[in-house]
C-alpha positions as CSV (number, residue, x, y, z in Angstrom):
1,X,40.6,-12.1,-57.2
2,X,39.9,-15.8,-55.8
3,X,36.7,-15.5,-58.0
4,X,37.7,-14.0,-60.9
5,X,40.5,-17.0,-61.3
6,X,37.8,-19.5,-60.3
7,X,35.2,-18.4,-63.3
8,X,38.0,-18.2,-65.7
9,X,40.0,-21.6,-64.9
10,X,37.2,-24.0,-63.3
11,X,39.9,-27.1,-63.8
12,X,41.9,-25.4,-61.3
13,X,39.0,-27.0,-58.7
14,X,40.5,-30.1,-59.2
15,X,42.9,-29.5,-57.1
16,X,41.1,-27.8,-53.9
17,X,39.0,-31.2,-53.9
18,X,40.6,-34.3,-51.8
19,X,42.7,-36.7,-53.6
20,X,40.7,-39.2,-54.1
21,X,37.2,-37.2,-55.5
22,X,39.6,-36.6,-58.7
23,X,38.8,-40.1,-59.7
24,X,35.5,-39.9,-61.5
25,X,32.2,-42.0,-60.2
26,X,34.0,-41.8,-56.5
27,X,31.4,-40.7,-53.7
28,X,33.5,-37.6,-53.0
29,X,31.8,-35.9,-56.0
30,X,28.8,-36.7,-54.3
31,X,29.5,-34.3,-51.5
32,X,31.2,-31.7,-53.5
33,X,28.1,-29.8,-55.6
34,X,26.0,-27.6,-53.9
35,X,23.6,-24.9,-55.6
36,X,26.0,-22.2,-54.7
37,X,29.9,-20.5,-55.7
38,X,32.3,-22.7,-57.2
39,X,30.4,-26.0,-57.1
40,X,27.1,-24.8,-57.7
41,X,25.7,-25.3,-61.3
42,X,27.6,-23.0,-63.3
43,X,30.6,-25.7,-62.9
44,X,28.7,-29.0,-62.6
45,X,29.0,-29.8,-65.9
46,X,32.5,-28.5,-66.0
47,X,35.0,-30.0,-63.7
48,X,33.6,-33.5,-63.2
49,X,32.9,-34.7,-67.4
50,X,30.9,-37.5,-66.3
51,X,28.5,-34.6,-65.5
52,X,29.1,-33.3,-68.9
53,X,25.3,-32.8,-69.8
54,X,24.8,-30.3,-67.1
55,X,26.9,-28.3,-69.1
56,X,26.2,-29.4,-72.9
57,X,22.9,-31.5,-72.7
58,X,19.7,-29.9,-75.0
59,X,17.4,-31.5,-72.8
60,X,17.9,-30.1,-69.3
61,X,15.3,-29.1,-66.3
62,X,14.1,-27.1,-65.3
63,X,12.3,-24.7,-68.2
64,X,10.1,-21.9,-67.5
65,X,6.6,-22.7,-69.6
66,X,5.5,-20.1,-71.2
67,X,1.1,-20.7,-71.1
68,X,0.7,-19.1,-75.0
69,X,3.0,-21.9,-76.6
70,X,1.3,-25.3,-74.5
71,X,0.6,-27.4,-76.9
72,X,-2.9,-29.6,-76.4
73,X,-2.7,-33.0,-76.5
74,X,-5.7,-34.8,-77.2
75,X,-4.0,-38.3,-76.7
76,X,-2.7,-37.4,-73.0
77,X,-4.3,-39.7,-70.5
78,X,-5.3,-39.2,-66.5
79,X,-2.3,-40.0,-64.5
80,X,-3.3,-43.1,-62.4
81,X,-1.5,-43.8,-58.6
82,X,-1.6,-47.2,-57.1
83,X,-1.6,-47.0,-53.4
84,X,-0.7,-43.8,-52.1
85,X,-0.7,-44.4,-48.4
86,X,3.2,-44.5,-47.4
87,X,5.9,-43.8,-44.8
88,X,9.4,-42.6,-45.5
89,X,12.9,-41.6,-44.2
90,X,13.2,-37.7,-43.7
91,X,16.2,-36.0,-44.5
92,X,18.0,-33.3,-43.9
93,X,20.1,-33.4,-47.0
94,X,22.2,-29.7,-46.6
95,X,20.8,-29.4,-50.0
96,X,17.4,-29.8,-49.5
97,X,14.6,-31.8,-47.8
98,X,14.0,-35.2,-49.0
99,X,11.4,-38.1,-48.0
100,X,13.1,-41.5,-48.6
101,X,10.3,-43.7,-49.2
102,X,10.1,-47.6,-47.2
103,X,8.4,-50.1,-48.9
104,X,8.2,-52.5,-45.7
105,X,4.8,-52.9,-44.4
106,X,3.4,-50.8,-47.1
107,X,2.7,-51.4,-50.6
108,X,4.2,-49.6,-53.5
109,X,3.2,-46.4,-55.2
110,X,2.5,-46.8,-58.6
111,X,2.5,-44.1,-61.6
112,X,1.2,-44.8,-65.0
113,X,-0.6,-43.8,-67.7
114,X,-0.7,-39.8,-68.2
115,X,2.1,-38.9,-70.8
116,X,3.7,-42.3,-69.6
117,X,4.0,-45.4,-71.6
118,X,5.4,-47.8,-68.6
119,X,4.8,-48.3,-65.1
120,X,6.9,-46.0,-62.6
121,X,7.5,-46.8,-59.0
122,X,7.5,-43.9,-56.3
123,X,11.1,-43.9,-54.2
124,X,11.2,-40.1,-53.1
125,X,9.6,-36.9,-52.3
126,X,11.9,-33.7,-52.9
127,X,11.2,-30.0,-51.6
128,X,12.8,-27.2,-53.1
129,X,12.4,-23.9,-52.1
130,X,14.3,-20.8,-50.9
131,X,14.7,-18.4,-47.8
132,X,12.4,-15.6,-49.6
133,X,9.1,-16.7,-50.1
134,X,9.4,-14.7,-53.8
135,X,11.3,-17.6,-55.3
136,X,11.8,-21.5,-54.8
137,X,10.3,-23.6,-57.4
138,X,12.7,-24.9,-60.0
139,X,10.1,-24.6,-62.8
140,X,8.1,-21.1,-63.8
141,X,4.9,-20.5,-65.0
142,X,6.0,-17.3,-67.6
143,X,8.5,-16.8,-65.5
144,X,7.0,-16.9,-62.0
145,X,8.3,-18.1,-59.4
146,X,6.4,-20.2,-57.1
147,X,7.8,-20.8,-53.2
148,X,8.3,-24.1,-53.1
149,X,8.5,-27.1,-55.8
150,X,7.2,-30.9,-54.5
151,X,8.7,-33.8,-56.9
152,X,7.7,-36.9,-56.4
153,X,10.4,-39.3,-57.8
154,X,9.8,-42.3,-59.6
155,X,11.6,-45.2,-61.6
156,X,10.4,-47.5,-64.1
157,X,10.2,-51.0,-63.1
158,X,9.2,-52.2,-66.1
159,X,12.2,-52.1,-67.7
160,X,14.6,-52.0,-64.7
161,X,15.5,-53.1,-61.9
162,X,16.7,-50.2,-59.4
163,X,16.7,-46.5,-59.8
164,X,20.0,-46.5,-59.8
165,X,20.3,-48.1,-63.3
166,X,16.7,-46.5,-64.4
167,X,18.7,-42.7,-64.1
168,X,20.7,-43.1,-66.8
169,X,18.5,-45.5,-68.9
170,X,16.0,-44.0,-71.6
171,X,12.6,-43.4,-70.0
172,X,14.5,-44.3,-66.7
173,X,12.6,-41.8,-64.4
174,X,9.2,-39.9,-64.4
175,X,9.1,-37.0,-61.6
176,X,5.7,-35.8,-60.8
177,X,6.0,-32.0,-60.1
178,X,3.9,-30.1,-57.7
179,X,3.8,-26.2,-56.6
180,X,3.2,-24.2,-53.5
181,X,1.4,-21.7,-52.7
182,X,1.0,-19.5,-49.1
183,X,-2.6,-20.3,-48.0
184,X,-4.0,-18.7,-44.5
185,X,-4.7,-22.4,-43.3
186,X,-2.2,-25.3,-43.0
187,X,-2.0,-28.0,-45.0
188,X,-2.8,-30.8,-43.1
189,X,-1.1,-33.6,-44.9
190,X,2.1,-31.9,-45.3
191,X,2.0,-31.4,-41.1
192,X,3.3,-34.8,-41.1
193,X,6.1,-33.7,-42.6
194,X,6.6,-29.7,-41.4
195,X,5.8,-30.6,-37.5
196,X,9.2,-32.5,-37.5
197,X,11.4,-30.2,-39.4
198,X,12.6,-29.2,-35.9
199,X,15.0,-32.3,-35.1
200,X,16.5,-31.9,-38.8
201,X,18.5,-28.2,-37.9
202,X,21.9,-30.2,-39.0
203,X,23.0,-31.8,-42.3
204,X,22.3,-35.4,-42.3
205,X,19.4,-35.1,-39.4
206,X,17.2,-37.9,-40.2
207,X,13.6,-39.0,-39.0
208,X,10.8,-41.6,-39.5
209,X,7.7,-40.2,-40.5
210,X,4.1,-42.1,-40.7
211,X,1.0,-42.1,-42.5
212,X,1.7,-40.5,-44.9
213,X,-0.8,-40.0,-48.1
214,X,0.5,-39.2,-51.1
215,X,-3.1,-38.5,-52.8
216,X,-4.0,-36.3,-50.2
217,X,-0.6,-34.4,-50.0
218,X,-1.5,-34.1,-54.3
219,X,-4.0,-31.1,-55.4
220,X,-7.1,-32.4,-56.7
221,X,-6.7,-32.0,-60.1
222,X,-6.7,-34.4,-63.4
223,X,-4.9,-31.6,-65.4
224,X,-1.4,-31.1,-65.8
225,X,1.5,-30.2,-68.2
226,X,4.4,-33.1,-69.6
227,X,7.3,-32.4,-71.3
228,X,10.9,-34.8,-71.5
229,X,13.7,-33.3,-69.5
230,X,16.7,-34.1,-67.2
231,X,17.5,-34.4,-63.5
232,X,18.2,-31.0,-62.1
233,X,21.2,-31.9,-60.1
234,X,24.4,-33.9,-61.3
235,X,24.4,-35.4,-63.6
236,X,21.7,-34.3,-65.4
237,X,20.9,-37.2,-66.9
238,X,18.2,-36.7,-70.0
239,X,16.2,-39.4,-69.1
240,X,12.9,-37.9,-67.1
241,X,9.6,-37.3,-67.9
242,X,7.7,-34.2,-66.4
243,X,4.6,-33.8,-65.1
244,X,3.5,-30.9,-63.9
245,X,0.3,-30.8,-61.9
246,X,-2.1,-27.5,-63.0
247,X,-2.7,-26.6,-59.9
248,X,-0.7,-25.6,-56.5
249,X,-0.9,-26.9,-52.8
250,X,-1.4,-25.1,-50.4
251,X,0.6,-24.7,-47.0
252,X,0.5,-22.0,-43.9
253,X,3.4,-19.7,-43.5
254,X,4.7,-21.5,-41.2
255,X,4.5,-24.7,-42.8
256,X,7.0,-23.3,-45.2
257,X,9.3,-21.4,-42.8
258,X,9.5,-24.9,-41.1
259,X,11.5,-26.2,-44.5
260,X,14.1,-23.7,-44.1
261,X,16.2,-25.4,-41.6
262,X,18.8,-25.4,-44.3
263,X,19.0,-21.6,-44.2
264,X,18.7,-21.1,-40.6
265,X,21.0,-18.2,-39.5
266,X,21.2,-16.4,-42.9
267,X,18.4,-14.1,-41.9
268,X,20.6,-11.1,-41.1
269,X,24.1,-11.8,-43.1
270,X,23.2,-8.9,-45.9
271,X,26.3,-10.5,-47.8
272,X,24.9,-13.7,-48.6
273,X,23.0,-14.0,-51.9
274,X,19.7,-15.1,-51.4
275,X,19.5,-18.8,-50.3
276,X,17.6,-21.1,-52.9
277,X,18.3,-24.8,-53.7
278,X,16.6,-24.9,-57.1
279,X,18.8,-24.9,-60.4
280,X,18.5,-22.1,-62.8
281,X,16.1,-22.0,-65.2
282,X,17.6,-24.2,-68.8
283,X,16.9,-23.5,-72.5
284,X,13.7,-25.1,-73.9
285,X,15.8,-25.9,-77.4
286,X,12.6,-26.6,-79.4
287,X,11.3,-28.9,-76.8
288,X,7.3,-29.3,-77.2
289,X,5.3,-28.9,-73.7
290,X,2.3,-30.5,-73.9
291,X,-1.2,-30.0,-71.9
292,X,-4.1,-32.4,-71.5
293,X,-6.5,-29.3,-71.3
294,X,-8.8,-28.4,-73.8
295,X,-9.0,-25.0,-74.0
296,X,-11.3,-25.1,-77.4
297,X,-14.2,-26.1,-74.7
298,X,-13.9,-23.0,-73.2
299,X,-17.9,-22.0,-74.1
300,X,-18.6,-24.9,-71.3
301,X,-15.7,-24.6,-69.2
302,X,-17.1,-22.5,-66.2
303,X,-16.2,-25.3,-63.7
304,X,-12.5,-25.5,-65.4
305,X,-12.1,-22.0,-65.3
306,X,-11.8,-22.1,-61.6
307,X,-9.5,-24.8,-61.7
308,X,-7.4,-23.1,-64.3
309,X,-4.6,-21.6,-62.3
310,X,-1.5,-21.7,-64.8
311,X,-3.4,-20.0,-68.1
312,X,-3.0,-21.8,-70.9
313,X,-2.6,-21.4,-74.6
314,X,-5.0,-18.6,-75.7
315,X,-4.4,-19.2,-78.9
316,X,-6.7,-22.2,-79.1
317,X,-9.6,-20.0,-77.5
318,X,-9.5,-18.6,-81.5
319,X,-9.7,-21.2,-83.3
C-alpha cells in the first residue's frame, strides 16, 4: 500500500524529508536521490522542480544508439588530450565510485577538438556499473548492455570559471564515455584503481590514488560517437556533449567485482531488485548521433574492421 500511495502522490515525499531539504538548492537534496524506490529517477524530476528536466527535458542521457541510424560526419575531428598523467581522490560515493581529480603537482588534462568547439578541463572519473555483470553501462549499443560505463568529466574553461557554473551553462560540460568489457587478463591501468577498492566498503571511504594515466586507462582508438545530452543524475542539466569511444576496455573479473563495494551483501537477498547505479535509458526525441567513421571506405577497411566493435550504419555500405 506504502508504494502504491508513493507512485500516485510523489509530493507527499516532501514530507518524509528533514525540514530543512524542503527548501530548494539546500544540500539535503544532495543526499536524498539515489537510483532506487522513491528517490530514484522516476521522482527526480518530480518532487524537487529545480530538477524539473529530469522529468520534462527533450535532451536527456543516457539513449541507447541504435548502429543503422549513426549518422557520418565528415567534419568530426580526432579528440586531442593534453597531459593525461594524473592523481585523484577516490570515492566511495554510496552511489557509485568516483575519482576526484588534484591538480597540485600535476598539470591539467585537457579535451578539445573532436565534436568540441572549446577547450574542456578533466575534473572526474565516474564508474557505473551493476551487481550482474549482464547490465551496468548507462548508454547501449542497440540495446546492449555493457558491465560497466567509465566517464570522464570535464568543464569548459574557456568560457567559465568552475564546473560548478559550467553545469548549467550552454556547452558547460563534455563527458568522454568509455565501456567495459570482461577480458581474461587485468587491466593494468585500472589496477590502480581496483587494488584499493578494499578500504572503500562504507559510504564516504576515501583514498589517494597515484600515477594514474588517463591515456593508458583510454582504448586505443581515434573513433567514437557524439551526440548533445544531459547529466544523468539531478538535475539533468542539458548542457553535455557526449563522446562515446568505439571501442571497450578491458578489465579481469575481478577487476570489476572489486567495484561492487556498493553492493556488498546483496548477493543472497532474492527480494532486492537487481543493484545498478545507471539511470534508465531516455528518449532520443529526434536527436542526431553522429560518427566520425567512414563506413563508405569499407572496400579498404580491413584494419577498421577489426577495430569496429559497435557496428555502424549499414546503410552507407550501399551507397
Amino acid at each position: 500500500m506504502a508504494g502504491t500511495l508513493y507512485t500516485l502522490y510523489p509530493a507527499m515525499l516532501l514530507f518524509l524529508l528533514p525540514h530543512q531539504s524542503v527548501a530548494l538548492g539546500s544540500s539535503p537534496w544532495h543526499d536524498w536521490w539515489s537510483y532506487e524506490g522513491i528517490s530514484g529517477p522516476d521522482y527526480w524530476g518530480t518532487i524537487n522542480p529545480e530538477w524539473a528536466l529530469c522529468h520534462k527535458g527533450k535532451q536527456q542521457s543516457p539513449i541507447d544508439i541504435e548502429p543503422s541510424r549513426l549518422l557520418y560526419d565528415p567534419n568530426l575531428k580526432h579528440l586531442k588530450i593534453e597531459s593525461t598523467y594524473m592523481k585523484g581522490l577516490l570515492r566511495n560515493t554510496g552511489r557509485d565510485i568516483t575519482v576526484e581529480l588534484q591538480g597540485e603537482g600535476y598539470s591539467s588534462i585537457n579535451i578539445s577538438l573532436g565534436p568540441l568547439s572549446y577547450r574542456y578541463r578533466a575534473v572526474k572519473l565516474q564508474f557505473h556499473f551493476a551487481n550482474k555483470d549482464t547490465n551496468g553501462s548507462e548508454h547501449r549499443i542497440g540495446g546492449t548492455s555493457f558491465p560497466v560505463e567509465m566517464h570522464v568529466v570535464a568543464y569548459n574553461t574557456d568560457l567559465y570559471d568552475d564546473f560548478a557554473s559550467a553545469v548549467k551553462g550552454v556547452k558547460g560540460i563534455a563527458v568522454i564515455a568509455v565501456f567495459m568489457q570482461v577480458g581474461k587478463e587485468a587491466n593494468k591501468p585500472f589496477q590502480e584503481i581496483s587494488k584499493e577498492m578494499k578500504r572503500l566498503l562504507k559510504k564516504d571511504d576515501k583514498v589517494m590514488v597515484y600515477h594514474l594515466d588517463l591515456n593508458q586507462l583510454l582504448p586505443s582508438t581515434e573513433h567514437y560517437i557524439t551526440y548533445d545530452g544531459s547529466l544523468t543524475y539531478p538535475g539533468c542539466y542539458e548542457t553535455v556533449t557526449w563522446i562515446i569511444l568505439n571501442k571497450p576496455a578491458i578489465i579481469s573479473t575481478d577487476q570489476l567485482s572489486s567495484l561492487r563495494v556498493l553492493y556488498n551483501g546483496r548477493e543472497n537477498q532474492a527480494e532486492l531488485r537487481v543493484a545498478v547505479n545507471a539511470r534508465p535509458i531516455m528518449p532520443l526525441n529526434h536527436r542526431v548521433v553522429r560518427t566520425n567513421i567512414n563506413m563508405k571506405k569499407r572496400s579498404r577497411l580491413c584494419s577498421m574492421e577489426r577495430e569496429m566493435f559497435y557496428q555502424v550504419n549499414e546503410a552507407y555500405l550501399k551507397s
